[in-house]
ZAMI-760201 format. One record per residue (C-alpha): residue number from 1; residue in one letter; x, y, z. Coordinates in steps of 0.25 Angstrom, whole numbers, plus 5000, padded with zeros to 4 digits. Layout:
<sites>
<site><num>NUM</num><residu>A</residu><u>X</u><v>Y</v><w>Z</w></site>
...
</sites>
This chain:
<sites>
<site><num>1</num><residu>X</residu><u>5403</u><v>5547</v><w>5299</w></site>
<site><num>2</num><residu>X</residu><u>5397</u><v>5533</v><w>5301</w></site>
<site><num>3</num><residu>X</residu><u>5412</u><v>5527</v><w>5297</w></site>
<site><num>4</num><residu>X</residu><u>5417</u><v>5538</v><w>5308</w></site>
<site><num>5</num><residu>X</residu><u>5409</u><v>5532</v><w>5318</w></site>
<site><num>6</num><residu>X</residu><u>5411</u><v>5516</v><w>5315</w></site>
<site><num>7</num><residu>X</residu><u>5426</u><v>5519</v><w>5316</w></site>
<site><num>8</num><residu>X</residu><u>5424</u><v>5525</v><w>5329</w></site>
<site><num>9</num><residu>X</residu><u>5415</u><v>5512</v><w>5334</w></site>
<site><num>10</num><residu>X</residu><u>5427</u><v>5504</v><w>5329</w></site>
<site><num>11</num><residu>X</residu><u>5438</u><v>5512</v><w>5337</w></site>
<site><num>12</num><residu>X</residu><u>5430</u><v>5509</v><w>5351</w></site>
<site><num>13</num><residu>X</residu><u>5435</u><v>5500</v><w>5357</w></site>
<site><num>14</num><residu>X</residu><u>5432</u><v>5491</v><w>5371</w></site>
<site><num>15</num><residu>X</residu><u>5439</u><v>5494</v><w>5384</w></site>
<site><num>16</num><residu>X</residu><u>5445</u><v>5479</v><w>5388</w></site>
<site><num>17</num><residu>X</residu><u>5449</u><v>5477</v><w>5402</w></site>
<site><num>18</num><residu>X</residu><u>5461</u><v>5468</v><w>5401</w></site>
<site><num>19</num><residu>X</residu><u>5461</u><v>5464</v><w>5415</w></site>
<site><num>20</num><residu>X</residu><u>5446</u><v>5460</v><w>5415</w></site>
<site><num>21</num><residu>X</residu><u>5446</u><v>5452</v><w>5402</w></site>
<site><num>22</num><residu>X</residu><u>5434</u><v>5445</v><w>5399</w></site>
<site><num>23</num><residu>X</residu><u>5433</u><v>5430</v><w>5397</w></site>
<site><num>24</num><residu>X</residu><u>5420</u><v>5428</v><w>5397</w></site>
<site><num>25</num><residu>X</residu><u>5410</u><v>5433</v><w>5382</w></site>
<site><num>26</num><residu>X</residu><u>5397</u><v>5437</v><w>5382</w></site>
<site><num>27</num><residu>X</residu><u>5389</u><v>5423</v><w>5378</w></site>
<site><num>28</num><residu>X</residu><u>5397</u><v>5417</v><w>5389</w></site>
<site><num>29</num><residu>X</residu><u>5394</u><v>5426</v><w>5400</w></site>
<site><num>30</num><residu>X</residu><u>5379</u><v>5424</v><w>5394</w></site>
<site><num>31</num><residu>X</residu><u>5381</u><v>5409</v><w>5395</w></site>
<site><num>32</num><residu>X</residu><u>5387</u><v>5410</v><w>5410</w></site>
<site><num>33</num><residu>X</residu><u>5375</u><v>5419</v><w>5414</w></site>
<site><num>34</num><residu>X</residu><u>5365</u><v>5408</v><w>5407</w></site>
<site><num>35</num><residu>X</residu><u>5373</u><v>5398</v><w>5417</w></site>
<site><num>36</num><residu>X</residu><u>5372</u><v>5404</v><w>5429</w></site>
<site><num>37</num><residu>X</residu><u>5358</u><v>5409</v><w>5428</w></site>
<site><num>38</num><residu>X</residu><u>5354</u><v>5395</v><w>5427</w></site>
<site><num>39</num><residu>X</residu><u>5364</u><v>5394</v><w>5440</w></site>
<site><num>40</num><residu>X</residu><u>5356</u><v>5404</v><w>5448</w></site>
<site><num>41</num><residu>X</residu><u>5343</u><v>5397</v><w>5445</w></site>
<site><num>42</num><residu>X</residu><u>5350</u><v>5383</v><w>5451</w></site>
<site><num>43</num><residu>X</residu><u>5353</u><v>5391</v><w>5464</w></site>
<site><num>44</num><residu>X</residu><u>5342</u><v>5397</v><w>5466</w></site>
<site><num>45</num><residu>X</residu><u>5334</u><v>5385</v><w>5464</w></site>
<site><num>46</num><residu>X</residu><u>5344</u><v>5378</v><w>5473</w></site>
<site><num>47</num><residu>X</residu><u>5344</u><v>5389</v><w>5486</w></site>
<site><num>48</num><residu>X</residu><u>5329</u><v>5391</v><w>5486</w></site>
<site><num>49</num><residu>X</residu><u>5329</u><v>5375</v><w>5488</w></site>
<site><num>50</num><residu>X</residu><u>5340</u><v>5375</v><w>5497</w></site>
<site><num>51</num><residu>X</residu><u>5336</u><v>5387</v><w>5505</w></site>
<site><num>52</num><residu>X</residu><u>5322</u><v>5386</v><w>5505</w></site>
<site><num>53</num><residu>X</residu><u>5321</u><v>5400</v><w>5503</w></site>
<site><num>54</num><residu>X</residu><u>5319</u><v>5410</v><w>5488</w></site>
<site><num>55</num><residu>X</residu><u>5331</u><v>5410</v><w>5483</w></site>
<site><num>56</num><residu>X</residu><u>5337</u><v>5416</v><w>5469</w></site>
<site><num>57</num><residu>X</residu><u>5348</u><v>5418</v><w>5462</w></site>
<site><num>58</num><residu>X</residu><u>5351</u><v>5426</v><w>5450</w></site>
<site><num>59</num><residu>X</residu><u>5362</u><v>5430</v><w>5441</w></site>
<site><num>60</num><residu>X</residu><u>5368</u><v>5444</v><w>5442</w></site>
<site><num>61</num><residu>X</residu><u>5381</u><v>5445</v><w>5433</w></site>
<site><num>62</num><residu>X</residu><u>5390</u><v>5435</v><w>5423</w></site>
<site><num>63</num><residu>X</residu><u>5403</u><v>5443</v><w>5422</w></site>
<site><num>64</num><residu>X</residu><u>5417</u><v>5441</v><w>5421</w></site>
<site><num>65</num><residu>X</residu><u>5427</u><v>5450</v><w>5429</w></site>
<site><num>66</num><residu>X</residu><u>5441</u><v>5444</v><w>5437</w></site>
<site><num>67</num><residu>X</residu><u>5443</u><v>5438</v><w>5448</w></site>
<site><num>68</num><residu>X</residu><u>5446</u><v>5449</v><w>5457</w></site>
<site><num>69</num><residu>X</residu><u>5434</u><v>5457</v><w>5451</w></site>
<site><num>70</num><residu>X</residu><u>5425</u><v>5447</v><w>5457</w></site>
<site><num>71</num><residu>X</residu><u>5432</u><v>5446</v><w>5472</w></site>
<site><num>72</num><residu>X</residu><u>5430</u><v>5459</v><w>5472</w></site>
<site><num>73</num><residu>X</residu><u>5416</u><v>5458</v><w>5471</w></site>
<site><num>74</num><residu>X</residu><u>5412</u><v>5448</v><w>5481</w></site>
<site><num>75</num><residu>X</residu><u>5409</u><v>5452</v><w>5496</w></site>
<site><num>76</num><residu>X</residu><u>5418</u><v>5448</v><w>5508</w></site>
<site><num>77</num><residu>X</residu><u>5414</u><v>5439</v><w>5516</w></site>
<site><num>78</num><residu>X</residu><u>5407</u><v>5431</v><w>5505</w></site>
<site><num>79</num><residu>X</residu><u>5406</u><v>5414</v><w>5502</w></site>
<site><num>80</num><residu>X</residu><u>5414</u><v>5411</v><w>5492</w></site>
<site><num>81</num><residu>X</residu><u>5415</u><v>5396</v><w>5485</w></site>
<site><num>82</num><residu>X</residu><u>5426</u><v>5391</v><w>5477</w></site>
<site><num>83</num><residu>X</residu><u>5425</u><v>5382</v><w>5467</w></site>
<site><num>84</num><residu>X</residu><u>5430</u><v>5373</v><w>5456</w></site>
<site><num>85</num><residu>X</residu><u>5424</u><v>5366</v><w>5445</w></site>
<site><num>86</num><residu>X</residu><u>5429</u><v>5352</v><w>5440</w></site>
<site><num>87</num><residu>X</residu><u>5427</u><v>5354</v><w>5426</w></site>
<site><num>88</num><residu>X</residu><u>5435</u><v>5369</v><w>5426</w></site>
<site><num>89</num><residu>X</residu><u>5448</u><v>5374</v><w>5432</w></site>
<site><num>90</num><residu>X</residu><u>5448</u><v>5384</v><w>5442</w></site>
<site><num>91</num><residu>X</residu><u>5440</u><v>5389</v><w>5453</w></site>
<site><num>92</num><residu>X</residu><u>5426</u><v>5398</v><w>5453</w></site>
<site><num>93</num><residu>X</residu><u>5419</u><v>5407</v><w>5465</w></site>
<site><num>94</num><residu>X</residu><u>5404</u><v>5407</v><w>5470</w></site>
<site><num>95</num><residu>X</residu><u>5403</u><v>5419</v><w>5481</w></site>
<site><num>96</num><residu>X</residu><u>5389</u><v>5418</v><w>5488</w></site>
<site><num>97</num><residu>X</residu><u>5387</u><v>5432</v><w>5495</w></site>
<site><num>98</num><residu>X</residu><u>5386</u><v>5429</v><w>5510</w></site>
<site><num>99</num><residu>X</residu><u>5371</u><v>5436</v><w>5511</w></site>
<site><num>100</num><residu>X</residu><u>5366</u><v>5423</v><w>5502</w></site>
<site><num>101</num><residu>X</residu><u>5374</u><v>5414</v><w>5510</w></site>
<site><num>102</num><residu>X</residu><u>5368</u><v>5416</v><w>5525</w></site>
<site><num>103</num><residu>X</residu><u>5356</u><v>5418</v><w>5518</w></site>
<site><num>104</num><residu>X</residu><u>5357</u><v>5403</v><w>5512</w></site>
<site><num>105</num><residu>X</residu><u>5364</u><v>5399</v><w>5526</w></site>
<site><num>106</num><residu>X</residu><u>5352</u><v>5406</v><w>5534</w></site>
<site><num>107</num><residu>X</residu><u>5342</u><v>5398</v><w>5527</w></site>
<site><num>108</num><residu>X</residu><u>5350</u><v>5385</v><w>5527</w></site>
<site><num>109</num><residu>X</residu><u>5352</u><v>5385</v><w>5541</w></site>
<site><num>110</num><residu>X</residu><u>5337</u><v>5388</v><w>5544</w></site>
<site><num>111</num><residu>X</residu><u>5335</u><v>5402</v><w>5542</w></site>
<site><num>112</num><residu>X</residu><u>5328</u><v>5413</v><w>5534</w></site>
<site><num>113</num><residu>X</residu><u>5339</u><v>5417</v><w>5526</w></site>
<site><num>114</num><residu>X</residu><u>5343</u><v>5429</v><w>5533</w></site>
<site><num>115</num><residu>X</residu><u>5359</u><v>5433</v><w>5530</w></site>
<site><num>116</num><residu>X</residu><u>5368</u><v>5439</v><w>5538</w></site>
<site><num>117</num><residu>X</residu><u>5368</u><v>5454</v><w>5542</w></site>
<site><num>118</num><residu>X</residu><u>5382</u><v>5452</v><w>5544</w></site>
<site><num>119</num><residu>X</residu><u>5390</u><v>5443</v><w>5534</w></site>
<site><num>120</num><residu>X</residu><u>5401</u><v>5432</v><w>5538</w></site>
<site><num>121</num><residu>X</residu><u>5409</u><v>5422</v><w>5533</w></site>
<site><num>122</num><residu>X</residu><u>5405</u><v>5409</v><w>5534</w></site>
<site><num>123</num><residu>X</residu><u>5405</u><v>5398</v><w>5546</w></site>
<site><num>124</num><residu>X</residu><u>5410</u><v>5385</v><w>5543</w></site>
<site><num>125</num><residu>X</residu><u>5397</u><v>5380</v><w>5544</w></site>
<site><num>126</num><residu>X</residu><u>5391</u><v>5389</v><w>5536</w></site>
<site><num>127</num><residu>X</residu><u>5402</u><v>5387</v><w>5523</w></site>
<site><num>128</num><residu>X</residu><u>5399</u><v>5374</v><w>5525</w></site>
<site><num>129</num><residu>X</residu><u>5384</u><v>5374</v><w>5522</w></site>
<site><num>130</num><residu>X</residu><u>5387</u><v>5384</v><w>5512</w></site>
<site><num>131</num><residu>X</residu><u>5397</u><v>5375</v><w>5505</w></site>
<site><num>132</num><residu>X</residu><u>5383</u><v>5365</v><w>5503</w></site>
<site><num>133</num><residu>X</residu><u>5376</u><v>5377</v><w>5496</w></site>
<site><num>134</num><residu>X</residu><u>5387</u><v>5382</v><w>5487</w></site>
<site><num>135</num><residu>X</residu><u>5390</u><v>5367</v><w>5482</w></site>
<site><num>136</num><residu>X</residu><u>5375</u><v>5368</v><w>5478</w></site>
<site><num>137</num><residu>X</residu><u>5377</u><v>5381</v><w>5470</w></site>
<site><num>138</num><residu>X</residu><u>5390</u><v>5375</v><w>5465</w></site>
<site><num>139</num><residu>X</residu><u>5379</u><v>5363</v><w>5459</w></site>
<site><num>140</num><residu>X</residu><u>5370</u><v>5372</v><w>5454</w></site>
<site><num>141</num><residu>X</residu><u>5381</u><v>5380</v><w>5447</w></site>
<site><num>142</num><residu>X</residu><u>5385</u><v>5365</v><w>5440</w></site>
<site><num>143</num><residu>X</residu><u>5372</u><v>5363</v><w>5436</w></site>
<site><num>144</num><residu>X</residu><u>5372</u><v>5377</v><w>5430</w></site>
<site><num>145</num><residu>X</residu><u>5386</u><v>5376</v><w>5422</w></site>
<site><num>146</num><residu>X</residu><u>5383</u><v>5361</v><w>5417</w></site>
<site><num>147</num><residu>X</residu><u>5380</u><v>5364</v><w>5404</w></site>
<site><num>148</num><residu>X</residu><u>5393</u><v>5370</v><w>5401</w></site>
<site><num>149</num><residu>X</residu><u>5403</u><v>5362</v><w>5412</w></site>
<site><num>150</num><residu>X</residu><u>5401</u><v>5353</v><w>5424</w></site>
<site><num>151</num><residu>X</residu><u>5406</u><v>5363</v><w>5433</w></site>
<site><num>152</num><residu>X</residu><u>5406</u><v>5353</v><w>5446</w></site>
<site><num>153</num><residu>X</residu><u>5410</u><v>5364</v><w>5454</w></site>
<site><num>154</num><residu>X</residu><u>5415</u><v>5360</v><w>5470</w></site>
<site><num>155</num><residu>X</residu><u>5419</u><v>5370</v><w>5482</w></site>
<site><num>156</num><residu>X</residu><u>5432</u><v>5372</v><w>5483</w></site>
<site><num>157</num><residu>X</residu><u>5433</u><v>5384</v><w>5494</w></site>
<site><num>158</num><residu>X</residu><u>5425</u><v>5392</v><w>5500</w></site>
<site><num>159</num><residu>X</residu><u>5428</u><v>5407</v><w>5506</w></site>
<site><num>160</num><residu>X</residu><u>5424</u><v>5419</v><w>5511</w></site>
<site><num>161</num><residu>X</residu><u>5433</u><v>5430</v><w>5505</w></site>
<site><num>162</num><residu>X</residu><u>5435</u><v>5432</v><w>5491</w></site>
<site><num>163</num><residu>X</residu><u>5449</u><v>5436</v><w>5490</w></site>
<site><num>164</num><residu>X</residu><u>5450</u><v>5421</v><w>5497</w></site>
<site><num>165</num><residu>X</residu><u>5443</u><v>5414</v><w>5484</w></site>
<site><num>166</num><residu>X</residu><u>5455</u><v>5418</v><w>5474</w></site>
<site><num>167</num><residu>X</residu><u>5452</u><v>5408</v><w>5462</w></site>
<site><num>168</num><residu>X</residu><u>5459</u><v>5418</v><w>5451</w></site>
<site><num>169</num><residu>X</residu><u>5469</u><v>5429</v><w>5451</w></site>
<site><num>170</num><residu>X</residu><u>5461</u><v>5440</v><w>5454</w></site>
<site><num>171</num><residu>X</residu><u>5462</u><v>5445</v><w>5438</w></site>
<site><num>172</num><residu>X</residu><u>5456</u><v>5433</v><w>5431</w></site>
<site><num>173</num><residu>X</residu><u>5443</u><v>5435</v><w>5425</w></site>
<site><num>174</num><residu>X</residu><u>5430</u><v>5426</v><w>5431</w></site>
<site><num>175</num><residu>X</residu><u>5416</u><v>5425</v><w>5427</w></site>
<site><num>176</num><residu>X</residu><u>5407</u><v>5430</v><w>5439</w></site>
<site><num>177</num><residu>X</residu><u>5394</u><v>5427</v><w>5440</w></site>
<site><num>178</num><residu>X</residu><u>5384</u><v>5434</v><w>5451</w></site>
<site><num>179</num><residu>X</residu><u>5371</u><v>5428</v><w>5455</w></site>
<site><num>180</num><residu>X</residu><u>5362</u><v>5436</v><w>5467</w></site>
<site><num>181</num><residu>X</residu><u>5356</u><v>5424</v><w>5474</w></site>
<site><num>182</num><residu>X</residu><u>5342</u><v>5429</v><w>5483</w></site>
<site><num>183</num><residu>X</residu><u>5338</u><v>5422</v><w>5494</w></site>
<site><num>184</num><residu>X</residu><u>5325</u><v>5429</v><w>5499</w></site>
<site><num>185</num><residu>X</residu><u>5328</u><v>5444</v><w>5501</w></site>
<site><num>186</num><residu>X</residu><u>5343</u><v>5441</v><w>5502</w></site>
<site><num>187</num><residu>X</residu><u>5353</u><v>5443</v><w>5489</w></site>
<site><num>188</num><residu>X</residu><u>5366</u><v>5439</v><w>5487</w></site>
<site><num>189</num><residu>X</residu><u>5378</u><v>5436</v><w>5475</w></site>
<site><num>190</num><residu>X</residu><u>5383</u><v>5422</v><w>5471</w></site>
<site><num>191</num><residu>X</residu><u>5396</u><v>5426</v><w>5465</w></site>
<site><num>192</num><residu>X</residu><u>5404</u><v>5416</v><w>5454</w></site>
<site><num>193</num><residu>X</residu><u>5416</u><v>5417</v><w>5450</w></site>
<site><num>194</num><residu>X</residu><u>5423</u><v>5407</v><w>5439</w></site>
<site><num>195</num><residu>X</residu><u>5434</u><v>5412</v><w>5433</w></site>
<site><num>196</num><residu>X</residu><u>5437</u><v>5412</v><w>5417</w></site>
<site><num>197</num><residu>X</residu><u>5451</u><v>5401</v><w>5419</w></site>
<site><num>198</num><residu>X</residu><u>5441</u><v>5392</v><w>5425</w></site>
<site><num>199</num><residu>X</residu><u>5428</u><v>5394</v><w>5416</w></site>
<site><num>200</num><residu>X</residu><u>5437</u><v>5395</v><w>5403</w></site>
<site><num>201</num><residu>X</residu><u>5438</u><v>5381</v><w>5398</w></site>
<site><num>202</num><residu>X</residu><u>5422</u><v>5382</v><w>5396</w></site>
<site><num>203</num><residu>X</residu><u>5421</u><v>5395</v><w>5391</w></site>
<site><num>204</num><residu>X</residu><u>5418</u><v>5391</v><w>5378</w></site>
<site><num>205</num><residu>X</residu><u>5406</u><v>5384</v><w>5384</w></site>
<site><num>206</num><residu>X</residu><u>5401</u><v>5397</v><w>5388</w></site>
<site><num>207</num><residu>X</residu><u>5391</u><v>5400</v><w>5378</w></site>
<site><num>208</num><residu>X</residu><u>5376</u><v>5399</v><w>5377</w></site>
<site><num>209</num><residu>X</residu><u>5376</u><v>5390</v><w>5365</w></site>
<site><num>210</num><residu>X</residu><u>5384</u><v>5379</v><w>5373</w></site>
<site><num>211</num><residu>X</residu><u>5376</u><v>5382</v><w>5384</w></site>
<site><num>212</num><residu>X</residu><u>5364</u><v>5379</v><w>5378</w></site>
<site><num>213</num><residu>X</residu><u>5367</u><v>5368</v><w>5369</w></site>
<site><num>214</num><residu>X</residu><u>5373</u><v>5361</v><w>5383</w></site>
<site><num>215</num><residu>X</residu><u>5358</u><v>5364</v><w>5390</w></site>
<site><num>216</num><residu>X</residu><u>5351</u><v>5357</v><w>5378</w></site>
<site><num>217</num><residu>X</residu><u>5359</u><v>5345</v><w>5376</w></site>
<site><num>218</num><residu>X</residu><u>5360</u><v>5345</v><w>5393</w></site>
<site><num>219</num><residu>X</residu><u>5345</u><v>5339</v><w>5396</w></site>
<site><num>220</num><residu>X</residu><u>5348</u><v>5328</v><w>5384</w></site>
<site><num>221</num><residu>X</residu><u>5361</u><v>5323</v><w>5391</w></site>
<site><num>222</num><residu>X</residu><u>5364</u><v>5325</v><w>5405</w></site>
<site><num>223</num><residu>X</residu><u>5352</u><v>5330</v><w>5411</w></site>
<site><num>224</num><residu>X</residu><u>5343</u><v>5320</v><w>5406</w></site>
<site><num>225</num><residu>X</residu><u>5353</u><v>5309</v><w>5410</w></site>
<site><num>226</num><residu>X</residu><u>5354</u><v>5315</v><w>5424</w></site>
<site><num>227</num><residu>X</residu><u>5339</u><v>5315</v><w>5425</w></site>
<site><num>228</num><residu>X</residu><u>5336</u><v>5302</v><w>5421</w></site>
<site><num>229</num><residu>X</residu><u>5345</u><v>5297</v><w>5431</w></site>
<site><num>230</num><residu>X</residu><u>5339</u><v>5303</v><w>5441</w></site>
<site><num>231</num><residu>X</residu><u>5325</u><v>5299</v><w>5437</w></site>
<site><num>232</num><residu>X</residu><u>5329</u><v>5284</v><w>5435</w></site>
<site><num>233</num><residu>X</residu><u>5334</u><v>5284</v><w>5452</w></site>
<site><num>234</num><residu>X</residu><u>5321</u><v>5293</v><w>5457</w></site>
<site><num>235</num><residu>X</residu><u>5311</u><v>5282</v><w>5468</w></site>
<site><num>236</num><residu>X</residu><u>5298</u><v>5279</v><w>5462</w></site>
<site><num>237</num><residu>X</residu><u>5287</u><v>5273</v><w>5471</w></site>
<site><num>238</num><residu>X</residu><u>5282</u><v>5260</v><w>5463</w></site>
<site><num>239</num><residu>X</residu><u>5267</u><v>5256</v><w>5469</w></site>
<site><num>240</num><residu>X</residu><u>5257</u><v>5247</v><w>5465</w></site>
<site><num>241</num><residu>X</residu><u>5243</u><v>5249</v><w>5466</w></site>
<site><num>242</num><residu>X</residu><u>5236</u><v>5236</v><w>5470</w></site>
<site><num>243</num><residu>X</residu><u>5222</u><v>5244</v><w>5469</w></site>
<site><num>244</num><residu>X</residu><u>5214</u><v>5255</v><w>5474</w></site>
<site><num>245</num><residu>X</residu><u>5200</u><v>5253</v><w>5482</w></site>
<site><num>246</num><residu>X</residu><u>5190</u><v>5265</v><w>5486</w></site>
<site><num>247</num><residu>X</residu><u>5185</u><v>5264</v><w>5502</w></site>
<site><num>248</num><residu>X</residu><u>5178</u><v>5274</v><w>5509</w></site>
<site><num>249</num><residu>X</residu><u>5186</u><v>5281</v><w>5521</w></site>
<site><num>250</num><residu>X</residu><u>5178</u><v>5272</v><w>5531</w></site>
<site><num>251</num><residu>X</residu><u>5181</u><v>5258</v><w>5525</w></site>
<site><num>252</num><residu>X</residu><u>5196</u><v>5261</v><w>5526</w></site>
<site><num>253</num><residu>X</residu><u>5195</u><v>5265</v><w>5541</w></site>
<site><num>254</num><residu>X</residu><u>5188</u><v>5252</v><w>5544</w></site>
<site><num>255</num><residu>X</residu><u>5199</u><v>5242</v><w>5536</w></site>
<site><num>256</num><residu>X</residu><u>5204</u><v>5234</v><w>5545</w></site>
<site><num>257</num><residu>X</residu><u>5215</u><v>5223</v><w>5541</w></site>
<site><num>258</num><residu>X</residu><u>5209</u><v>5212</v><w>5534</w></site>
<site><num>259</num><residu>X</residu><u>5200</u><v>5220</v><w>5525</w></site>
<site><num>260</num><residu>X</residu><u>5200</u><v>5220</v><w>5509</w></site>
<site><num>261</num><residu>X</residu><u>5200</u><v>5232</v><w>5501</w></site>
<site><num>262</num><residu>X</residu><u>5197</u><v>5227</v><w>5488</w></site>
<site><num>263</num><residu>X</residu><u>5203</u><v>5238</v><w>5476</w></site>
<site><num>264</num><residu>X</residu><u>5201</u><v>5241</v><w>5462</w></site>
<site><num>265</num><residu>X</residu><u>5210</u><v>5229</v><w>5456</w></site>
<site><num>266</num><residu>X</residu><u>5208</u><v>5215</v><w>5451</w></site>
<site><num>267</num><residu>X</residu><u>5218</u><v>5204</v><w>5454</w></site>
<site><num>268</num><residu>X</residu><u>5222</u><v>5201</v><w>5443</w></site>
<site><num>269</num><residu>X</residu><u>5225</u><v>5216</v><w>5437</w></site>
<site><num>270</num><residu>X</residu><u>5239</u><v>5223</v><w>5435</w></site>
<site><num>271</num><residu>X</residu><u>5242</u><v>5234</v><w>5447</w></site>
<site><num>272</num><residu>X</residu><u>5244</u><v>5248</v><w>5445</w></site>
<site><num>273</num><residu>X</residu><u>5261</u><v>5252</v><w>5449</w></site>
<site><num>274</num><residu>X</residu><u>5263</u><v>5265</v><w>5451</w></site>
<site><num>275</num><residu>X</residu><u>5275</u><v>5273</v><w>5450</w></site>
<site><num>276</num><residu>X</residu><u>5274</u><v>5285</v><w>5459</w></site>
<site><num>277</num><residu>X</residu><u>5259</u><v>5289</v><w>5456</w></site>
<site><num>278</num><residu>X</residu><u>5258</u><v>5282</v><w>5442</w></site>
<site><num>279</num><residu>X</residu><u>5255</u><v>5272</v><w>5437</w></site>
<site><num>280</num><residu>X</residu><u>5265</u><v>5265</v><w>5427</w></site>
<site><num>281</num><residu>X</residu><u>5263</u><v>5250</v><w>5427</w></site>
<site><num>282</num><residu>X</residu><u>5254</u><v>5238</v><w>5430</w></site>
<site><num>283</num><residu>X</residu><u>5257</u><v>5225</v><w>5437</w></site>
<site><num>284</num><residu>X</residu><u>5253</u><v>5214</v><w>5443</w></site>
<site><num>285</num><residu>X</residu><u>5258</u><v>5210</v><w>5457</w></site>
<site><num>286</num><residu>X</residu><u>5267</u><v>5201</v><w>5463</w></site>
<site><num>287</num><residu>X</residu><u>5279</u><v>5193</v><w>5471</w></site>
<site><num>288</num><residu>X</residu><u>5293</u><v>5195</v><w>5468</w></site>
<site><num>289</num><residu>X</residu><u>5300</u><v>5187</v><w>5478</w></site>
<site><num>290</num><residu>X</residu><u>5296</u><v>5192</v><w>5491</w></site>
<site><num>291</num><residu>X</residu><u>5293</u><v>5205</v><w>5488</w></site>
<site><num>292</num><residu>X</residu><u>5279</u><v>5209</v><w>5480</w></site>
<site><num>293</num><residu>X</residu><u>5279</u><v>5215</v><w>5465</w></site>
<site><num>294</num><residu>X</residu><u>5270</u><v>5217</v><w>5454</w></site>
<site><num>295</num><residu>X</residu><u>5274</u><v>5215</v><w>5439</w></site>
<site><num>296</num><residu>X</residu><u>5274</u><v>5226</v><w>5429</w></site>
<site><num>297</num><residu>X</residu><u>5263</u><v>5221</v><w>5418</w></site>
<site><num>298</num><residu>X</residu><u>5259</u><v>5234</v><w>5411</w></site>
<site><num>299</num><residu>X</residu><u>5266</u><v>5249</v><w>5410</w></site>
<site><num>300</num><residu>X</residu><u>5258</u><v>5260</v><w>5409</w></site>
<site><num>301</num><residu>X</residu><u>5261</u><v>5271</v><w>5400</w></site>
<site><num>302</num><residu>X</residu><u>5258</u><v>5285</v><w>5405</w></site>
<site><num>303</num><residu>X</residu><u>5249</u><v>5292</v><w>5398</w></site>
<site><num>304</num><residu>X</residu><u>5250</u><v>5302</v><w>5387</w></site>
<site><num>305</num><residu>X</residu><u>5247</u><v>5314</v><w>5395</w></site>
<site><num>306</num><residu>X</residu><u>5257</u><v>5308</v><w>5407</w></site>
<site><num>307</num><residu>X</residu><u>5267</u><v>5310</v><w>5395</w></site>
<site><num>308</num><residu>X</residu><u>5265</u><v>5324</v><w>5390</w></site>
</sites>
């Protein structure tokens, strides 16, 4: 009886849709969500900035299905964004349901955030300040994908009706991922659309163990390098502290010019140089052509609990 029923295990067999093949496996579709929940924290972080407002964002759904699958599934009128990455062929979609985009246009232009009752396309105007926002989420979808590809994404068209944005024949396969953005009490979809053609020379990128071996060898190479850089370029203040005296509140409202206030420091000691609130050197004081100075004589080393 077991034999039987093993036999009959065996004989099952899957149903295969051969007009929806699936490109995509499990572990990659796992990497890709991985991706673009680190995506969804970048946007939020950016629009709550941006807008001054709560904002969220959330992944819904990683799938694959075809081109004409996903048109389908987008509203008319919407805001569409086309566009192209250096590094890979082909062309991709971000669709920004129109309830988020007055929403972020409200507040933009000084409002509370309140959409539209009735939706519309877009003014000229309007696209244009749009454009601004979607090159933003277009960066933070970069800095998302960089351990795998530099994607360098840039605009390429912008439209208002899907069956306009044809970037596939409409039975190619794409990888759509939905994100529900919430600003306040309002909810909307962010919509991508890659398609496999474009996505395929890096498929075999598309696993958790590259992504994670790219993360932990990322803050050895190129973060650390981008940060030193802008480290070495930030202002410091530079003072010097030729002394400090105590004086009572009425002394300092009778000064008058000519009067001493004698401080704390001899002549001939080394002065304190402060760099922001610390201090990191002595010198002593000085002329450099026309222009005063004071020569470093001593560095001093932070303390140990500074350190930990």
């Amino acid at each position: 009886m077991q034999r039987l029923a093993d036999s009959e295990t065996r004989k099952k067999g899957k149903i295969y849709d051969f007009k929806r093949q699936t490109k995509f496996s499990k572990e990659q579709l796992g990497t890709i969500q991985l991706i673009h929940e680190t995506y969804a924290r970048l946007i939020g972080t950016y629009l709550s900035t941006q807008l001054r407002a709560y904002a969220q964002a959330t992944i819904i759904s990683v799938d694959q299905l075809t081109f004409e699958e996903f048109i389908r599934s987008i509203y008319s009128p919407s805001f569409i964004t086309g566009f192209k990455s250096e590094k890979l062929d082909g062309k991709a979609l971000m669709d920004i349901n129109l309830n988020v985009v007055f929403t972020i246009l409200d507040r933009l232009l000084g409002g509370n955030g309140t959409p539209l009752s009735t939706l519309r396309q877009l003014t000229e105007i309007e696209i244009q300040i749009m454009q601004r926002i979607v090159s933003r989420l277009l960066g933070a979808l970069r800095e998302a994908w960089i351990n795998v590809v530099d994607l360098t994404p840039s605009i390429e068209f912008i439209e208002s009706n899907p069956q306009f944005a044809q970037i596939v024949p409409p039975g190619d396969m794409v990888l759509s991922i939905v994100l529900e953005i919430k600003i306040h009490d309002v909810t909307g979809l962010l919509n991508l659309c890659v398609p496999y053609n474009t996505v395929e020379p890096i498929a075999a990128k598309l696993n958790a163990a590259s992504w994670f071996a790219a993360i932990r060898k990322e803050p050895l190479t190129t973060n650390v390098k981008a940060i030193t850089r802008q480290v070495r370029n930030v202002d410091l203040p530079v003072t010097v502290e030729l002394g400090t005296a105590t004086v009572t509140l009425q002394d300092v409202l009778n000064l008058q010019i000519g009067d001493i206030l004698v401080t704390d420091r001899l002549v001939k000691e080394d002065l304190d140089i402060r760099v922001g609130e610390q201090i990191k050197f002595r010198g002593r004081p000085g002329i450099l052509g026309k222009k005063m100075a004071i020569s470093i004589n001593q560095v001093i080393q932070p303390l140990e609990e500074d350190t930990l």
